[in-house]
N, C-alpha and C positions, 0 to 999 in steps of 0.2 A: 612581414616576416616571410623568409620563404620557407618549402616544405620542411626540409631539414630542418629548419627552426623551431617551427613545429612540431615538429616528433619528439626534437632535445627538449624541446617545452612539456611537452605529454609526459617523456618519461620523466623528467627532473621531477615532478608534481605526480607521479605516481600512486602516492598514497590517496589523494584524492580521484573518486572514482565517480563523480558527479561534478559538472562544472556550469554555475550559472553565468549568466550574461555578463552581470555587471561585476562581479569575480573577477572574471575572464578580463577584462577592459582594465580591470585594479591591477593586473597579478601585470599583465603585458604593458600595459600605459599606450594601447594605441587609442586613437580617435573613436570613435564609437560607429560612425561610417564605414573605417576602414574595415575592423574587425567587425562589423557585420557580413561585409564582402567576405573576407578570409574565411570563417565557418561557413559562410555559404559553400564558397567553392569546397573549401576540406571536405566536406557533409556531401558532397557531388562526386569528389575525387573518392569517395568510401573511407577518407583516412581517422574520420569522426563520422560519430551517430548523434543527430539531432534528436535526444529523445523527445523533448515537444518545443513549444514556446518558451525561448530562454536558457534552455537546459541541455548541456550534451554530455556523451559520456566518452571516459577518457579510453584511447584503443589499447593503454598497456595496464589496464583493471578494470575491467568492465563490471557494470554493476550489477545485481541482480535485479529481476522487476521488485520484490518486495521492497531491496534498499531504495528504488526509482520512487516507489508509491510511498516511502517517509519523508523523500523528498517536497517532489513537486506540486505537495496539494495539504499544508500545513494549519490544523492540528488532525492526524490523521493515526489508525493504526489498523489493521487487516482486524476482518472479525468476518463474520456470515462464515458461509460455503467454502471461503478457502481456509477460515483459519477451523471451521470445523474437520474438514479435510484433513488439514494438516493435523491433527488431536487424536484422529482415525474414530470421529463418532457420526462421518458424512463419509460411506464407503469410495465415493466417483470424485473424481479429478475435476475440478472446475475449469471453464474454458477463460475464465479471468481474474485475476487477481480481485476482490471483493474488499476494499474498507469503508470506514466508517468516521464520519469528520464531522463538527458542527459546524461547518458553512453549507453551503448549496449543496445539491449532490453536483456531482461533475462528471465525464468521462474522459479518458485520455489513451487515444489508440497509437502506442509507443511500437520500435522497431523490435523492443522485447518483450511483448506482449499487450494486454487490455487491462486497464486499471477502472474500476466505477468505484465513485466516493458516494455511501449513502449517508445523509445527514439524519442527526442524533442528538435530541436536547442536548444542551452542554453539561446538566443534571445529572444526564445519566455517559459523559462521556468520561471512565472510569472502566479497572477490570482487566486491565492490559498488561503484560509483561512483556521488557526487553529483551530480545532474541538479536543478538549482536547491535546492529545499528538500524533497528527498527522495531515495532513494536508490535505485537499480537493479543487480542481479548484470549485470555483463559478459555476453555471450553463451555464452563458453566454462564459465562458471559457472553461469550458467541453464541450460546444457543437462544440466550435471553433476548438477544439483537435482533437475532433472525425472528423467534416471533412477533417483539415488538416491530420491526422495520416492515418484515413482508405483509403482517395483519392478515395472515391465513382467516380465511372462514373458517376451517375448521382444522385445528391446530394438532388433536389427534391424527390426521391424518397426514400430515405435514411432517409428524414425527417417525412414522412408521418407517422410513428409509435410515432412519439414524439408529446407532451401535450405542444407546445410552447407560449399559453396563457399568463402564470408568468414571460416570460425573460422580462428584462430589453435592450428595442430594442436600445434605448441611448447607453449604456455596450455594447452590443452587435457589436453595429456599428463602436463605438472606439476601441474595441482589434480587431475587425476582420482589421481595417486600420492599425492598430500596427502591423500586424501577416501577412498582405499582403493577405486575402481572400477577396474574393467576396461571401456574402454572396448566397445563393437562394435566388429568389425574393419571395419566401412565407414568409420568415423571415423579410423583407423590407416593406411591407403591410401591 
């Protein structure tokens, strides 16, 4: 295809703002040689973004790194530091996107930012609510995470930077019995 075909391709397909390989190969019917070339070059020419292995995103909806991280690393949903962040009970901005998956942990350094997948019994992979087309742990579950995953020495102290006013000590008190933690006692008071 040449470029213009391409662009008419992007925008016709619009709605989709993530495109995997073999999608890509379904939707056009080239050779899988061919269109390998082709997003090469497109991805060199800047008229597509390689977001990793497989995966590009489309120039006329681009997607956000959250939607990228529902993506490309399945079963997956934001929890730790960013989705505490985002609940306003972790005051600081994190410098990467943080979720939580039960396969391997992973990382993936995208053209829109840093995604690390930390892995989590599948027991306790639960607590998540749908925020458009991706998914976020509750705050009482993100903070569950974060102690369970990081395993602070000392857990008091690991909380001191958090705004825990807003949690739901009820929520709180039931996942952390589901999940087998003992909360700190600043969270219990």
């Amino acid at each position: 295809m040449r470029l213009k075909d391409w662009l008419d391709f992007f925008k016709k397909h619009k709605d989709i703002k993530i495109f995997y390989w073999h999608h890509l190969k379904l939707l056009t019917d080239m050779k899988p040689h061919t269109l390998r070339v082709s997003l090469k070059r497109l991805n060199e020419k800047k008229v597509i973004q390689r977001i990793c292995r497989g995966y590009y995103a489309n120039p006329f909806n681009l997607p956000s790194l959250e939607e990228i991280s529902s993506v490309i690393y399945l079963p997956s949903y934001i929890s730790l530091e960013s989705a505490l962040s985002r609940w306003g009970v972790l005051s600081q901005i994190p410098q990467l996107l943080t979720c939580v998956t039960t396969k391997l942990p992973q990382k993936f350094n995208t053209p829109f930012g840093n995604i690390e997948y930390h892995q989590i019994k599948k027991g306790y992979f639960w607590g998540f609510v749908q925020e458009g087309s991706y998914s976020m742990a509750g705050p009482e579950k993100a903070l569950l995470d974060y102690l369970y995953l990081k395993k602070e020495k000392d857990p008091e102290k690991a909380l001191f930077e958090l705004d825990l006013k807003n949690l739901n000590l009820n929520k709180l008190k039931s996942f952390a019995r589901r999940m087998k933690i003992t909360p700190p006692s600043q969270l219990l008071s």
